[in-house]
C-alpha positions as CSV (number, residue, x, y, z in Angstrom):
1,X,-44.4,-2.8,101.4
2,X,-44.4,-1.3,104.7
3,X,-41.0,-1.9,107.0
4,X,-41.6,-1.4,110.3
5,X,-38.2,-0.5,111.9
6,X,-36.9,-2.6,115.3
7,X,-37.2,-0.8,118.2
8,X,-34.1,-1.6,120.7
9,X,-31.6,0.2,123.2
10,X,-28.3,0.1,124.6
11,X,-27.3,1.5,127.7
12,X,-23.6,1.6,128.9
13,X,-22.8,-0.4,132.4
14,X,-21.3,1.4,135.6
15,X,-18.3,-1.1,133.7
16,X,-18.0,0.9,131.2
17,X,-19.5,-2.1,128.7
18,X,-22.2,-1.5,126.3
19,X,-25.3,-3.8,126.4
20,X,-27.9,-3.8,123.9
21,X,-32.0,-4.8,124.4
22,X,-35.0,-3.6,125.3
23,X,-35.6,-0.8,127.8
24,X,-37.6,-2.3,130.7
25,X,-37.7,1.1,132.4
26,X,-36.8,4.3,131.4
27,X,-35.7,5.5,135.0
28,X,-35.8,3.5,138.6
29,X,-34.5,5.7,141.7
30,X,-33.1,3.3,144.6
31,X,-35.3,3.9,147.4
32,X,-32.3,3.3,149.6
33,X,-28.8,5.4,147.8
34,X,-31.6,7.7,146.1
35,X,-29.4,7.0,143.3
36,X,-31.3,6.7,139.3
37,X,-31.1,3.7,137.5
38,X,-31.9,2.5,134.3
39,X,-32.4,-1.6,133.2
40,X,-32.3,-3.2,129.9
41,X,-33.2,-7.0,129.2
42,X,-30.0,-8.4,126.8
43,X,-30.5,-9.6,123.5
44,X,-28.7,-12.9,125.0
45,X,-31.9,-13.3,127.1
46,X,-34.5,-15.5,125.3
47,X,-37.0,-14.3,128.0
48,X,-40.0,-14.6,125.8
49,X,-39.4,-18.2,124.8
50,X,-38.5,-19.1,128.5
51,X,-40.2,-17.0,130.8
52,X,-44.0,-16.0,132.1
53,X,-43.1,-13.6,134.2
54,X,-41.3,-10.3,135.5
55,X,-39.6,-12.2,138.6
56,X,-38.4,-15.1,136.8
57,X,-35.9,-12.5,134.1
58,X,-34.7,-11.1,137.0
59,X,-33.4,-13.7,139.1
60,X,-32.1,-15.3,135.5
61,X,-29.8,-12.3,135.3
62,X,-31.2,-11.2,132.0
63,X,-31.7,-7.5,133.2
64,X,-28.7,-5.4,133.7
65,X,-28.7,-1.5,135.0
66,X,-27.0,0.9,133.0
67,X,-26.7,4.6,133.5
68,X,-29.6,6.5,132.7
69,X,-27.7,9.1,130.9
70,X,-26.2,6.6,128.1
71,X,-29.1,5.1,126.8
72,X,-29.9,5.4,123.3
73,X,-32.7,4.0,120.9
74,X,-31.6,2.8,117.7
75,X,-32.3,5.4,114.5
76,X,-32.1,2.7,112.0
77,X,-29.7,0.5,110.4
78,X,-28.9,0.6,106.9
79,X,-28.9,-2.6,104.6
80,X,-25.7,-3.2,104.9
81,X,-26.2,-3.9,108.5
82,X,-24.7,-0.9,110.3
83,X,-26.6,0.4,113.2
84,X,-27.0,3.9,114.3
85,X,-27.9,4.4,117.8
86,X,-28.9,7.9,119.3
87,X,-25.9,10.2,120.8
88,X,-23.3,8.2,118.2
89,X,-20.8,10.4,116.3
90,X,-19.7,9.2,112.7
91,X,-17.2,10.6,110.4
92,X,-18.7,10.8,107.2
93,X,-15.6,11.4,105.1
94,X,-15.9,14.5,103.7
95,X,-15.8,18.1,105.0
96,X,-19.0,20.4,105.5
97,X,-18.5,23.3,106.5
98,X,-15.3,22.3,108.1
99,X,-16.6,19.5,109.8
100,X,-16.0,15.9,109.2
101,X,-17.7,14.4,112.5
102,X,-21.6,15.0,113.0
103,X,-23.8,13.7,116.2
104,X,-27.0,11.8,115.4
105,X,-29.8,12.8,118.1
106,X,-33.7,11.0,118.2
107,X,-35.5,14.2,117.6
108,X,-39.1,15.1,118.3
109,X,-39.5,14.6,114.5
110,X,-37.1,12.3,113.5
111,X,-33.5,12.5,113.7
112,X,-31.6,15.4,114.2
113,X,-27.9,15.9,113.4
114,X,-25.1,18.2,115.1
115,X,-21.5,19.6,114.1
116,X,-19.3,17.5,116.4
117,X,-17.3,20.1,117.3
118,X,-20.1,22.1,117.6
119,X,-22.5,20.5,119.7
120,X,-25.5,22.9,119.8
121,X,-25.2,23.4,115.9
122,X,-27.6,21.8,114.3
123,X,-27.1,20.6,110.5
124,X,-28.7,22.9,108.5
125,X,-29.0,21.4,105.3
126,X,-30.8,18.3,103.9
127,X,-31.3,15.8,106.2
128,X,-33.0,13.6,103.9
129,X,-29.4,14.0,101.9
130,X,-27.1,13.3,104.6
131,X,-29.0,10.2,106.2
132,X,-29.3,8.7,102.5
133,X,-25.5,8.7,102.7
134,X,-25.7,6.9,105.8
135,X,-28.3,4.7,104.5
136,X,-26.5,3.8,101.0
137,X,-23.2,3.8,102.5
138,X,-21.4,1.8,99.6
139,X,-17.6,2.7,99.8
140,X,-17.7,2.4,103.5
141,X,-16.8,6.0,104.0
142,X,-19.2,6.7,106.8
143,X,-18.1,5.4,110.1
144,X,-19.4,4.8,113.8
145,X,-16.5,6.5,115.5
146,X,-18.0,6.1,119.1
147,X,-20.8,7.6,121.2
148,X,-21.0,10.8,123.1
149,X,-20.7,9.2,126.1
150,X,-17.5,7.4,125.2
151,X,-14.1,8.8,126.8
């Protein structure tokens, strides 16, 4: 059986708030400020139930900007309903190579996977191995700690 995996984003505000959806545009520049901008259509928006058009999502406040920098496209979630978005840092409780903390990246190929503390070091062992302990993550040991682009 073929599972096709969701395909969904989240963005952080200029509030500091994360908001999760689809990506209506990868990058918007203000004509006006000159300023880049980004807009994602919430999950609490039933626009496709309700809506015919572009105009009409707009003017219902189901798009919000976010900061082109922080968005991230889900990797996957695993089946006990954790989700794994691109630029997120989890602690995987236990030490390689002197590193608990690892940064999951979309790749050109898949998913690629940094040392935390060592941001330009890519994980060079199995990475079938390490996401099949996020995927089977049983005992809860692996944890979401927070995103790259959270303070």
């Amino acid at each position: 059986m073929l599972v096709m995996r969701e395909i969904k984003f989240r963005g952080k505000t200029k509030e500091g708030k994360w908001v999760y959806g689809s990506l209506v545009n990868n990058l918007w520049q203000n004509s006006k400020t000159k300023v880049n901008y980004c807009e994602i259509i919430t999950t609490d928006s039933n626009y496709l139930e309700y809506y015919d058009c572009w105009e009409d999502i707009q003017e219902d406040n189901g798009v919000v900007s976010v900061i082109p920098e922080t968005v991230g496209q889900l990797l996957f979630t695993n089946p006990y309903s954790e989700s794994f978005y691109d630029g997120d840092i989890v602690d995987i409780g236990q030490t390689i190579n002197g590193c608990s903390q690892f940064v999951l990246k979309q790749g050109v190929y898949g998913i690629d996977i940094y040392y935390h503390d060592r941001i330009n070091l890519k994980y060079e062992y199995n990475v079938f191995d390490f996401l099949n302990m996020l995927m089977y993550n049983e005992l809860g040991e692996v944890k979401v700690i927070r995103n790259i682009h959270d303070k």
